[in-house]
C-alpha positions in Angstrom: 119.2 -21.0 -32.3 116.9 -18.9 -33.9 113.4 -20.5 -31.9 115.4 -21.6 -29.1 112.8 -23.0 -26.5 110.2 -21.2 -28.3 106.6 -23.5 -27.9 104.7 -23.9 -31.3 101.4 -25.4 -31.5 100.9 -26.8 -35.2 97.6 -27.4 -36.1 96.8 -29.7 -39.5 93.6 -29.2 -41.4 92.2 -32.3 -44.0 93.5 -30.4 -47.1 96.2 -31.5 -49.7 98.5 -29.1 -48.6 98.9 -31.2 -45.3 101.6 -33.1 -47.3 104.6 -30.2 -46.9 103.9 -29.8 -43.1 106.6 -32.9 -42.0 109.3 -30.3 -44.0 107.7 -26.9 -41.5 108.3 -29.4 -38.4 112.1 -29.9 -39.7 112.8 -26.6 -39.8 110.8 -25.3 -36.5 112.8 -28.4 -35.0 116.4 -27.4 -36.6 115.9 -23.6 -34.9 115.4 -25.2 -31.6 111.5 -24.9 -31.0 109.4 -27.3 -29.1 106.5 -28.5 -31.4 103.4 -30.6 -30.9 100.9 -31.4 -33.5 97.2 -31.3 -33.8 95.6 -33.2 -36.5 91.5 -32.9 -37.6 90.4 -36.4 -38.4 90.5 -35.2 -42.0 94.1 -34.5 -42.2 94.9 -38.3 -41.4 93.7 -38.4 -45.3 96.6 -36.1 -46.1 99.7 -36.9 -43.5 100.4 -39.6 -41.0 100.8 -38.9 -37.2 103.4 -41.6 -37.1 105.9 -38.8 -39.4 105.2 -35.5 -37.8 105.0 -37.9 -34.1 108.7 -38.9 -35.2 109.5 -35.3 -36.7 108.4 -33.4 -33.4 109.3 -35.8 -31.1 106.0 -36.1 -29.2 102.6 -37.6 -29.4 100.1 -36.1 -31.9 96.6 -35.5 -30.9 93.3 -35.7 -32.9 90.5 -37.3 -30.6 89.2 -36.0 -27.5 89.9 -39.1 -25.8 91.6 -41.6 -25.9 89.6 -45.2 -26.8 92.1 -47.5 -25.1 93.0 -45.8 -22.1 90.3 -42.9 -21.7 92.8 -40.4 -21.3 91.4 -37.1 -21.8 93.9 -34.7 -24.2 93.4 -31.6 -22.3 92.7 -28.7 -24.8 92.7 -26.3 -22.5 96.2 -27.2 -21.6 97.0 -27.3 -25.2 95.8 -23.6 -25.5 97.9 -22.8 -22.7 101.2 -24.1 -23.3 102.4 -22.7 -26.7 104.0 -19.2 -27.4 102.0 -19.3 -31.2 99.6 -21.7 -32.2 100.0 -22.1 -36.3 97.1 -23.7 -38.3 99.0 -25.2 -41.4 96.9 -25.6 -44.0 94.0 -23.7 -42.8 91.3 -25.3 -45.0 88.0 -23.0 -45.7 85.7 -25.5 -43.5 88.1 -24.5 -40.6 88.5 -21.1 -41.1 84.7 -21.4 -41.4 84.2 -22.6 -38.4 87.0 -20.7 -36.4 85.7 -17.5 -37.2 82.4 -18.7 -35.8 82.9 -20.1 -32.7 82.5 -23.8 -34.0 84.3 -26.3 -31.3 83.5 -29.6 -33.1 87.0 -31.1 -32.5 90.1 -31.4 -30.9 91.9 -28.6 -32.8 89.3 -26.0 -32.9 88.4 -26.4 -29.1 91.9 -25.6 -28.7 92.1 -22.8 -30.7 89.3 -21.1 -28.9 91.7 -21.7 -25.9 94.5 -20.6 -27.0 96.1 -17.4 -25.1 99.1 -17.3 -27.6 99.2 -15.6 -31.0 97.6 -17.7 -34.0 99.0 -17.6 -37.1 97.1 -19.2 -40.2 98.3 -20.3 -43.4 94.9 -20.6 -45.9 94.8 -23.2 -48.7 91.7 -23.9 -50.5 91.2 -23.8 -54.5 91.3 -20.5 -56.4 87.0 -20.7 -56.4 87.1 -20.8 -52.8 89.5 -18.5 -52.1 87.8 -16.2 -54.1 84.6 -16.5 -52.4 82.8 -13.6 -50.7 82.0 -16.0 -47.6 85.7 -17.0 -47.7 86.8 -13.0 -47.4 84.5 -12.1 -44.6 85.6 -15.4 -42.3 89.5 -13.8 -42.7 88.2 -10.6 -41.8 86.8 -11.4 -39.0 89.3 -14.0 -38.0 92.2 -11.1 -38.7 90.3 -8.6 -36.8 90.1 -11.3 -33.8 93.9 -11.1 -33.9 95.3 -13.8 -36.1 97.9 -13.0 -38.8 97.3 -14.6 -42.1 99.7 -15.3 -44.4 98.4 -15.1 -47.9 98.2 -18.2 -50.1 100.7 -18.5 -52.9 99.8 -18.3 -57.3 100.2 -21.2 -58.8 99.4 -24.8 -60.1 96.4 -25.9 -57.7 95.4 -29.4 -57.2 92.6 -29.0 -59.1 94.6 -28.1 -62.4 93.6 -24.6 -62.0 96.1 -21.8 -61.9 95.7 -19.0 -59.2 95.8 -17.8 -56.1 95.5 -20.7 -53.3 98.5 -22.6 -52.9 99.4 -22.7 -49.3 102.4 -20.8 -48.6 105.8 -22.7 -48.9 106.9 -24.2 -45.5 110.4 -21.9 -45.4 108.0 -19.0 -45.6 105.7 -19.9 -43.3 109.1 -20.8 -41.3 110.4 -17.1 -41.6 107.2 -15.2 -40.5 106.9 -17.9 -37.3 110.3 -16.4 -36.8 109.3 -12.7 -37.0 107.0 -13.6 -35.2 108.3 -15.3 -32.2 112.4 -14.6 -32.7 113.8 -11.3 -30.2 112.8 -7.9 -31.9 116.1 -7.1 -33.4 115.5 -5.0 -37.0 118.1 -4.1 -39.3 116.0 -2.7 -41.6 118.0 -0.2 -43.5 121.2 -1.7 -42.8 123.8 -3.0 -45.3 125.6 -6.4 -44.0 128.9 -9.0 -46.0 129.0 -12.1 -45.1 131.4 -14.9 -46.9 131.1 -18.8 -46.8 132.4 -21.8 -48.1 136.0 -22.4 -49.3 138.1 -21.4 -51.5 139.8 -23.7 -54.4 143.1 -22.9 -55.4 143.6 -24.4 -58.7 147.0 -26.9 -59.6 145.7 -27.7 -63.0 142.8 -27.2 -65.0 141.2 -30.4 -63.1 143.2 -30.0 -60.0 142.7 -27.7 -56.8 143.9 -26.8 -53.2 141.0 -26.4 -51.3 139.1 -27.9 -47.7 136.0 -29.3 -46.7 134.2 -26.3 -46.1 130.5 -26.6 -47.4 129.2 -22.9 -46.9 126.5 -24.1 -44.1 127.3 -21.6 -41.9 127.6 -18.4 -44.1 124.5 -19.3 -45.9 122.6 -19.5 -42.7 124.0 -16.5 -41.1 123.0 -14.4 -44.3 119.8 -16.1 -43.9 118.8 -14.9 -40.2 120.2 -10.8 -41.3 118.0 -11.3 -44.2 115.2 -12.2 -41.9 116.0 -9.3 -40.1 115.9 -7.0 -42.6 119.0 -6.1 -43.4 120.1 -6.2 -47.3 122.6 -9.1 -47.8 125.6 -9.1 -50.1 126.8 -12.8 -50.1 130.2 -13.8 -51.1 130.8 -17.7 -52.1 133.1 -19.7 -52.3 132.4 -22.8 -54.6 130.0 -24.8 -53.0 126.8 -27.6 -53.7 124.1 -24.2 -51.8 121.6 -22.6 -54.0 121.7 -18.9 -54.3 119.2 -17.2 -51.3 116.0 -15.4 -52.8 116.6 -11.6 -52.4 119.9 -11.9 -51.1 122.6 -10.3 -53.4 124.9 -13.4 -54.3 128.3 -13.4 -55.7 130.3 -16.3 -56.5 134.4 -17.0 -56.8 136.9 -19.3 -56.8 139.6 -18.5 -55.5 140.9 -16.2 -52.5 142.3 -13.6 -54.8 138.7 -13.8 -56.1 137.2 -13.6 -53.0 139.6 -10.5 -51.8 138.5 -8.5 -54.9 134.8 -8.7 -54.3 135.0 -8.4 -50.5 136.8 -5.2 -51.0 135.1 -3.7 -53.3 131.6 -4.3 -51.2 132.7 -3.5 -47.6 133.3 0.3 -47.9 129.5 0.2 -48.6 128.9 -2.1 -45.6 127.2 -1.6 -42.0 129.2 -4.7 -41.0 130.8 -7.5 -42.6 130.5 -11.8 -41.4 133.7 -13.6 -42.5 132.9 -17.1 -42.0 134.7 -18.3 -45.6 137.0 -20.9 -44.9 140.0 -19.2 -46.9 142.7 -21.3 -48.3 146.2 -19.8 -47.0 148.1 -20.4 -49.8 148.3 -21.1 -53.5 150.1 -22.6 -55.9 152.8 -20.4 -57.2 152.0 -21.6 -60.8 149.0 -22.8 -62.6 149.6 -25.7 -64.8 147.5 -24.7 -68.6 147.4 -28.5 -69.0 146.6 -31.2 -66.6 149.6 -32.5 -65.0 150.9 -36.0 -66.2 151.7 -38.7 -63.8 155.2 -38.9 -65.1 157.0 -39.0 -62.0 156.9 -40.8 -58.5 156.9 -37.3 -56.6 155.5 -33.8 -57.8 156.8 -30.7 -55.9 154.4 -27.6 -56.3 155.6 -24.2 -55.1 152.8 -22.8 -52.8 152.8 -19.1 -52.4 150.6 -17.0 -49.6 147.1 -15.9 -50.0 146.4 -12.7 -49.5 144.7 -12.2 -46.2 141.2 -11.1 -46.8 140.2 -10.6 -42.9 143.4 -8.4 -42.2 142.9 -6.6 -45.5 139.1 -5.4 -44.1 140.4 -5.0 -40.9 142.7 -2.4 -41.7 140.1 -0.6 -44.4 137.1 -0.9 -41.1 136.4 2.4 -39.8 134.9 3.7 -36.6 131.0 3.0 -37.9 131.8 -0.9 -39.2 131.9 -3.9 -37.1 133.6 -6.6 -38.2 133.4 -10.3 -37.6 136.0 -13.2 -37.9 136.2 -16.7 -37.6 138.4 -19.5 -36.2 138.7 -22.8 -36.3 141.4 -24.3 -34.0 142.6 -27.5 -33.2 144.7 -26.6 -30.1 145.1 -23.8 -28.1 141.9 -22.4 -29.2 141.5 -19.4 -27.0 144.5 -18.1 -26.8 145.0 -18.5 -31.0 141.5 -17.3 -31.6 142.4 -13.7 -28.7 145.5 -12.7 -30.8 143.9 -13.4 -33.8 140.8 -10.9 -32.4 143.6 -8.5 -32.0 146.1 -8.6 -35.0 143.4 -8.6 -37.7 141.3 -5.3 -35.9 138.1 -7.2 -35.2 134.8 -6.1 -33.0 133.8 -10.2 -32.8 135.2 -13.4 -33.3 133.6 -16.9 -33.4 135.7 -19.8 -32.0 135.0 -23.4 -33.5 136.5 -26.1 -32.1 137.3 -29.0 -33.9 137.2 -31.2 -30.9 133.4 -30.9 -30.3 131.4 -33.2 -31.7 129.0 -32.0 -34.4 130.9 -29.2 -34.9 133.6 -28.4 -37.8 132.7 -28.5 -41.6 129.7 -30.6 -43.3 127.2 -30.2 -39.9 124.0 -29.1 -39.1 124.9 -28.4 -35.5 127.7 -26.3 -34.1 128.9 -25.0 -31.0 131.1 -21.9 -30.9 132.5 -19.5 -28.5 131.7 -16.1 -28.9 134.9 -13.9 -28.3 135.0 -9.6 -28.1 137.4 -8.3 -26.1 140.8 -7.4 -27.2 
């Protein structure tokens, strides 16, 4: 995973924007990161410590002390422990008192022992954020070393429309990952990837097709986008909206899916083919839907056209290519001949034996497979 043991620090200021914050703990939780939570007294106003205590998974700390047991919450252990400390929404009172030294609670104390990057995400109304006094706080704040990601334009509580919307919690989500995930940069290069399945159409209302749901292609283009690299998505049909800035194209069917993949990957770096391609297809398409007339109906299947093998044998020296396999038995040895016959550089083994793994889950657990 993405954040994989990474220690994030998430501190809440009292400001509207507060509200989004359970959805950034989901996602820093769902790429594997440890989070903790620090919420000013004002924040309570906004979000409950009993959701982000349940979301993270550990206590959440606003007081110094605390009343019933007079444990003290230790902020210079909090400073210590995290690999990036993220103030989420960064009101202007606490970017006020941040950039001046003020240590008046729990989370500001912390921040001025904090040894880890900070990030900050401002949210304020478009007034404030125009502010001289506002400006010169971020200054100094961003010459002290914190990155800042820029409020949003929009609809602001207030009813005004402008600059000062906190930034969404997915793209507060993909610069914590820049941020914190290995340095690997594919700026420049050009990458396929293909997900979901493919339906294979009987009738008009009527298809061949499995339970693919295009989770894993659409995250995989997701992490090269982060990356840098420029994404050419191919989809099967599935319930995903399109990615912002990657390059989508959606089919049907694997003849569908073979025409676009070939046309793209002459052009690509490297090509992900984690579609879950139907094998075969009926023979015939029925213009009408099919009657129930009779106690059996016999449909003449024919044999997809293999997409993988069809790349494999176009790949030259400079491509990589990547398969996929999903076995139910034997799974090595299928998953090395397959490796071999179809010319790949990787393959990804899924096992439909582990549990929360296979089609329709968040989790997965594969076996990563490269030599022939």
């Amino acid at each position: 995973m993405l954040l994989a043991n990474k220690n994030i620090l998430l501190g809440v200021t009292g400001g509207i924007a507060a509200y989004k914050i359970p959805l950034l703990v989901r996602l820093l939780k769902k790429s594997g990161a440890n989070v903790r939570v620090l919420l000013t007294p004002a924040a309570h106003r906004f979000v409950t410590a009993e959701t982000l205590g349940v979301l993270s998974g550990n206590p959440v700390y606003t007081d110094f002390f605390n009343e019933e047991t007079g444990e003290w919450n230790n902020h210079v252990e909090l400073g210590i422990w995290p690999d990036l400390m993220v103030v989420a929404p960064a009101t202007s009172n606490s970017i006020s008192k941040m950039a001046n030294g003020v240590a008046d609670n729990l989370l500001l104390t912390t921040y001025l022992s904090a040894r880890c990057p900070v990030l900050l995400a401002p949210a304020m109304d478009l007034d404030m954020y125009l502010h001289q006094s506002l400006k010169r706080n971020l200054d100094i704040l961003a010459k002290d070393g914190c990155t800042i990601i820029e409020p949003e334009t929009g609809e602001l509580a207030s009813g005004l429309v402008g600059q000062g919307r906190m930034a969404e919690p997915e793209n507060i989500f993909a610069t914590i990952s820049k941020l914190l995930a290995p340095e690997i940069s594919l700026e420049g290069k050009k990458i396929l990837v293909t997900a979901g399945p493919t339906h294979e159409n009987i009738d008009p209302v009527r298809f061949i097709g499995n339970y693919s749901t295009g989770k894993m292609g659409f995250a995989i283009a997701e992490a090269f986008l982060q990356a840098g690299a420029e994404v050419h998505l191919v989809t099967g049909p599935v319930a995903l909206p399109d990615i912002e800035h990657v390059h989508m194209v959606r089919v049907n069917s694997a003849v569908e899916m073979l025409d676009a993949c070939t046309k793209l990957f002459p052009e690509m770096d490297a090509a992900v083919m984690s579609a879950a391609v139907a094998d075969y297809r009926p023979a015939e398409v029925a213009t009408e839907k099919i009657k129930k007339k009779t106690e059996e109906l016999h449909i003449h299947l024919v044999k997809n056209p293999d997409i993988l093998a069809t790349l494999g044998s176009l790949k030259i020296k400079e491509q990589v290519l990547v398969g996929f396999a999903l076995e139910t038995e034997n799974e090595l040895e299928n998953a090395k001949e397959k490796l071999k016959r179809k010319n790949l550089d990787l393959i990804v083994l899924n096992s439909m034996r582990d549990a929360g793994a296979g089609f329709g889950h968040d989790t997965n657990k594969i076996t990563l497979i490269d030599e022939k």
